[in-house]
C-alpha positions, 0 to 999 in steps of 0.5 A: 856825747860832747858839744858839735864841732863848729867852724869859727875864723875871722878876718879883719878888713878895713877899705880906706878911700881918700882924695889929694887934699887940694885940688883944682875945680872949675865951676860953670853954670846959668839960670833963669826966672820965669814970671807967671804972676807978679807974684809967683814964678819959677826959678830954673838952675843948673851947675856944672863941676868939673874936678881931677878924679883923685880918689884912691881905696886901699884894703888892709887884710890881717887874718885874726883867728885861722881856725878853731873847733869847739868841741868835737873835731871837725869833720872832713868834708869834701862835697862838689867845690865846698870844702871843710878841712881841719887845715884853715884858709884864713891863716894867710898873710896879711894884706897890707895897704892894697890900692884897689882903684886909683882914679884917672881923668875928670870927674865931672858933677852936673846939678839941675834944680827947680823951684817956686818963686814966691815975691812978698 
């Protein structure tokens, strides 16, 4: 009796995301100190970025190894929607420099801090 049969493929995927370079930023913001004592206080900020979303992903696909069995063929099998065949699915085409999203619009960042004013 010879090795089991085993089902072995890869793919290689990268996701790329990236940005323009240079981009436009406003920035907004204000804050205050509350004094509870003359020596302690409380500081409250807050900031606002507003930016173009440029962001953009981009997949490469390039199949590495369709198919292979190890020992005895591979079985036929064929139960509901899962099958298994000796022909393999991941021998495509590569899939070269897709964008899956492409920003649009603003993109907005609001910042909101607290802290402890100690004075010395």
């Amino acid at each position: 009796m010879g090795k089991p049969a085993q089902l072995l493929g890869t793919d290689s995927v990268t996701i790329t995301y990236g940005e323009d370079r240079l981009e436009e930023l406003g920035l907004g913001g204000g804050g205050f100190t509350y004094d509870l004592t003359p020596k302690w206080g409380i500081r409250v900020d807050a900031r606002e970025y507003l930016y173009k979303n440029s962001g953009k992903n981009i997949v490469d696909v390039k199949p590495a190894l369709g198919f292979q069995s190890t020992g005895q063929p591979f079985p036929l099998v064929d139960v509901g929607t899962l099958k298994f065949a000796t022909s393999a699915p991941l021998n495509g085409a590569p899939v070269a420099t897709a964008t899956t999203f492409n920003g649009s619009g603003l993109q907005a960042h609001f910042i909101f801090s607290t802290g402890l004013v100690v004075r010395f």
